[in-house]
TIFILO-214443 format. One record per residue (C-alpha): x, y, z; residue in one letter. Coordinates in steps of 0.05 Angstrom, whole numbers, plus 5000, padded with zeros to 4 digits. Example, Ala and Ser with C-alpha at 12.3 -4.5 7.8 and 13.67 -1.06 7.14 Angstrom:
2
524649105156A
527349795143S
***
This chain:
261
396710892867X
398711402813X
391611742816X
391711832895X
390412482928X
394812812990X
393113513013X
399713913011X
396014633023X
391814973066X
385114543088X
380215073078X
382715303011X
379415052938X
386215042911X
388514592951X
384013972915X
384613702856X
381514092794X
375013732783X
373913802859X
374514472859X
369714472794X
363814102834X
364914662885X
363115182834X
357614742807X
353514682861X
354715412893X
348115622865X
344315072900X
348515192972X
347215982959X
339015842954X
340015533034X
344916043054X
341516683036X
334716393041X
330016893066X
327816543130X
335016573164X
334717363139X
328017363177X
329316963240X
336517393254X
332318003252X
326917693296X
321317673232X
318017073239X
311816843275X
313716453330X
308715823303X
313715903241X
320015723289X
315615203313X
314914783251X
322314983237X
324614603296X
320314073299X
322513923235X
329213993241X
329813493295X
330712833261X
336913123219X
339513353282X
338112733330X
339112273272X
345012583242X
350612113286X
347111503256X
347811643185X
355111793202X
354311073239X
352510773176X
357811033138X
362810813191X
360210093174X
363310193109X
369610313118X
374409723136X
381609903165X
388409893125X
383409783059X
384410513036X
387711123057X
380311503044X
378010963093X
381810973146X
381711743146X
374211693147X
374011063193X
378011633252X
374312223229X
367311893234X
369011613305X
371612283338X
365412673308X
360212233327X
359612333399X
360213133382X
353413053344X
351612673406X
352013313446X
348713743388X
342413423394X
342513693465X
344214353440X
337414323393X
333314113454X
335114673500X
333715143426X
327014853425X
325514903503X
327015673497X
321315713445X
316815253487X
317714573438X
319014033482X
321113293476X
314613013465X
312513573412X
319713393374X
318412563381X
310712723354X
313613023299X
306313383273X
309213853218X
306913763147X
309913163108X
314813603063X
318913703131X
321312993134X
324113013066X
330913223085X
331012643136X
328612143084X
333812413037X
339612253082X
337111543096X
336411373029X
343811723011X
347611343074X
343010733059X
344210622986X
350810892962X
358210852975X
362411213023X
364511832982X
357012062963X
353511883023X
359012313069X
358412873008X
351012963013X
351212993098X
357713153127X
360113613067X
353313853035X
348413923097X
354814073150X
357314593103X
351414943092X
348915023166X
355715273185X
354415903141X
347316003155X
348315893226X
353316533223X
347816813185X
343016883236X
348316973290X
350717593251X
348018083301X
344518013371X
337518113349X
335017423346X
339117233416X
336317803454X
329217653438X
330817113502X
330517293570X
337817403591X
338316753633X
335216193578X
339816643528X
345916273526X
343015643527X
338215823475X
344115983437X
348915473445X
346615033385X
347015623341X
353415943365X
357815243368X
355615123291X
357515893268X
363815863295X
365715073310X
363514743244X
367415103200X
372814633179X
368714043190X
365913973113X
373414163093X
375313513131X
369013133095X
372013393023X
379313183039X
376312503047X
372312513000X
377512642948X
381812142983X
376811662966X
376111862896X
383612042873X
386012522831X
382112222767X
375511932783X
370011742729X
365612242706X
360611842730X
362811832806X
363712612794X
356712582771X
353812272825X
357912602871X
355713242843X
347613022847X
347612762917X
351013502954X
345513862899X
339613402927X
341813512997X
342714292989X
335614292948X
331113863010X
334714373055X
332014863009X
324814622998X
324614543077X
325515263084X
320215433035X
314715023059X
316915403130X
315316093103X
310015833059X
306515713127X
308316413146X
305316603090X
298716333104X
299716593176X
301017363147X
294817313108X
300217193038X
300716652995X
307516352971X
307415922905X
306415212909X
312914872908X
314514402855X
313713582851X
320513332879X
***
């Protein structure tokens, strides 16, 4: 395969991927750098938000988080072994990292017990509509499209992004001593393992992914490719907006309506 891609430099370094990889990194930096810097991680390291606002926030962050092992599931069912190098480097990957997000669902629920949100209030799921979208989006990704996209919009897009705003809000110990010292580190743990654990993990997603799609792939793959981390990075977005538009209304402010998507 003249077009096929091997990694010969560092994992965590751009240059290290072919040229139109490292151009889809700069093309959707905007849309990552709307999640990153979004004003409600700002707000929650400094301890700024109502705790009804955390509320809805982890409520509605729970079916990405319990869920997120079986879209990585589904794209394990489509990979077959010795078919392709980019599958059988996703077909290993997948497997070892599954039962990790296993354990990171615990992580949430001990989060979510240290704010008073228990099982029952994150299987109700009673948060506004515009919450699930992020879930529904990574259904419909895994669901519908082929192995490269769907792993770009979850395990590079969303797995990227929560790595950096996780380190966000762990930046200083505001947020973590708002909890009494012995829930602390518990209350903590889902935060702390994802600031400093889940670094390399969307590094790993993008060697595969470019694995998959060789040195040369069709500007349509690279266009799809590019859509599905944007639409991943944008529900994660519009999730955080609805969250302090309800902070908003709690504060006595109104935020603007978001837009049809």
């Amino acid at each position: 395969m003249i077009d096929a891609f091997v990694r010969i430099g560092p994992l965590m370094d751009p240059a290290s991927y072919p040229q139109w990889a490292q151009q889809l990194i700069e093309e959707c930096r905007e849309s990552k750098r709307r999640v990153v810097e979004h004003e409600f991680y700002q707000r929650l390291r400094d301890g700024q938000l109502k705790p009804s606002t955390i509320r809805q926030y982890l409520i509605g962050g729970w079916p990405v988080v319990e869920q997120f092992s079986l879209y990585m599931a589904h794209n394990l069912t489509k990979t077959r072994y010795g078919r392709h190098p980019g599958e059988d480097m996703a077909r290993r990957w997948l497997m070892r990292n599954i039962r990790v997000e296993l354990n990171h669902a615990d992580y949430w629920v001990h989060w979510c017990h240290a704010h008073g949100v228990h099982l029952h209030d994150l299987q109700a799921q009673e948060v506004p509509p515009e919450l699930n979208g992020l879930n529904d989006w990574c259904w419909r990704v895994c669901a519908t499209e082929n192995l490269a996209i769907s792993m770009a919009a979850t395990n590079y897009a969303i797995e990227g992004a929560t790595g950096e705003w996780s380190a966000v809000v762990c930046a200083n110990d505001t947020y973590a001593q708002g909890f009494p010292e012995e829930q602390r580190k518990r209350a903590m743990k889902w935060l702390k393992m994802h600031a400093q654990y889940d670094d390399a993990h969307p590094w790993e997603a993008l060697e595969i992914i470019c694995t998959l799609a060789g040195e040369n792939p069709t500007l349509g793959l690279r266009t799809e490719l590019r859509r599905a981390i944007c639409k991943s990075y944008d529900c994660m977005y519009l999730f955080l907006e609805r969250c302090m538009q309800l902070e908003g209304r709690q504060q006595g402010r109104v935020r603007p309506a978001l837009a049809a998507g």
